[in-house]
C-alpha positions in Angstrom: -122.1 73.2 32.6 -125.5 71.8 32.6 -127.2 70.5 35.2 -127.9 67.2 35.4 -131.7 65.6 36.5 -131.1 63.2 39.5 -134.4 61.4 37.9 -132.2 60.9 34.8 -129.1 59.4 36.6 -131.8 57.3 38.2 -131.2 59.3 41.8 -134.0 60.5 44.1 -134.0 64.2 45.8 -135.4 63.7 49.1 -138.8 65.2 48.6 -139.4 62.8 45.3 -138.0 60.1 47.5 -140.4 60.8 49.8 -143.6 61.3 47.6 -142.7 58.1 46.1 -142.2 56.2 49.3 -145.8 58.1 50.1 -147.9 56.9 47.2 -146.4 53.0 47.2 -150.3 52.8 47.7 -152.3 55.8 46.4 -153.1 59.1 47.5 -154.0 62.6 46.8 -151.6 65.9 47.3 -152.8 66.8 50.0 -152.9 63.4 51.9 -148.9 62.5 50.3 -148.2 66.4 52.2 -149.5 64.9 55.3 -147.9 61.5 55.6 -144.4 62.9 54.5 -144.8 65.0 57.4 -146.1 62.2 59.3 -143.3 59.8 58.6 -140.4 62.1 58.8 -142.2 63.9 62.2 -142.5 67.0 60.8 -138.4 67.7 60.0 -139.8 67.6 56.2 -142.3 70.1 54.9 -143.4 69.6 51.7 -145.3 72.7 50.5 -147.5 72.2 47.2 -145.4 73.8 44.7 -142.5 71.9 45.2 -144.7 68.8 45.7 -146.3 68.9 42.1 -143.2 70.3 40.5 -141.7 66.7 41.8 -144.8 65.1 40.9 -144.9 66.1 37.4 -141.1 65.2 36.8 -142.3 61.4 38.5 -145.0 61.3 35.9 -142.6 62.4 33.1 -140.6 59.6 34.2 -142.5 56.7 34.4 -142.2 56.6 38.3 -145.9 57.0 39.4 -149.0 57.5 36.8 -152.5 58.9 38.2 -154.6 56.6 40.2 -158.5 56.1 38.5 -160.3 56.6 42.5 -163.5 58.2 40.8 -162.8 61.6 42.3 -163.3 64.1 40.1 -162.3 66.8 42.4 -158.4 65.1 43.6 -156.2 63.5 41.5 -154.7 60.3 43.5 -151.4 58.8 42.3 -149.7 55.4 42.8 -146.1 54.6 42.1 -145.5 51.9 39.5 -143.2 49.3 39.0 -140.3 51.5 37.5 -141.0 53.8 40.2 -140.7 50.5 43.1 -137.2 49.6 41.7 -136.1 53.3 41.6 -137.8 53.2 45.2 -135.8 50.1 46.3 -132.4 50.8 44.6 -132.5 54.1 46.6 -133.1 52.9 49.8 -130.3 50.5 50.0 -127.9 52.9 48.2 -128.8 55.0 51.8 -128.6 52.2 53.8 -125.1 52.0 52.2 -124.3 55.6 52.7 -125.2 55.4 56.4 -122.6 52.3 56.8 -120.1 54.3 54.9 -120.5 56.9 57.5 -120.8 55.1 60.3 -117.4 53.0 59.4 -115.7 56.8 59.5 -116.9 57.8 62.7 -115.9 54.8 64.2 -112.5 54.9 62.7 -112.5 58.2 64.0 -114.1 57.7 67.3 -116.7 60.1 66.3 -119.6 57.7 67.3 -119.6 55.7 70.5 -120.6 51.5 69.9 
């Protein structure tokens, strides 16, 4: 059975939902490596192959589109609108996920308060 793209069922893996939540204002690779690891304090390595692999599926996608910063040398990418909704829409289906399981550990007296 084939395997389906999360971009395609409109769901983010953790590193594109991270590169995207990186370049809601643009950067290069090497700057969106650094504030993923940054943000997440280091418990999420993103190492450059995996990063443009991601990157180019985003771009396929509509979700970011290169950035015109008059660098020749680095190409900087933005998210775009699409990409903001995708952005949004995932972050409260987590939010939602976390409730979820919070809601089971409590019934379950896994998690104290």
């Amino acid at each position: 059975m084939p395997r389906n793209d999360s971009l395609e069922m409109g769901e983010l893996t953790d590193t594109a939902f991270y590169i995207l939540l990186s370049v809601v204002e643009p950067k290069h690779g090497y700057l969106i490596m650094q504030s993923i690891e940054t943000m997440t304090n280091q418990r999420l390595t993103v190492g450059p192959a995996s990063m443009y692999t991601t990157i180019k599926k985003l771009l396929a996608a509509g979700l970011i589109e290169l950035f015109d910063d008059e660098d020749d040398k680095r190409k900087t990418y933005a998210a775009t609108a699409k990409g903001m909704g995708l952005l949004q829409k995932n972050v409260e289906w987590r939010k939602d996920m976390v409730r979820h399981a919070e809601a089971i550990f409590q019934q379950k007296g896994v998690l104290e308060g």
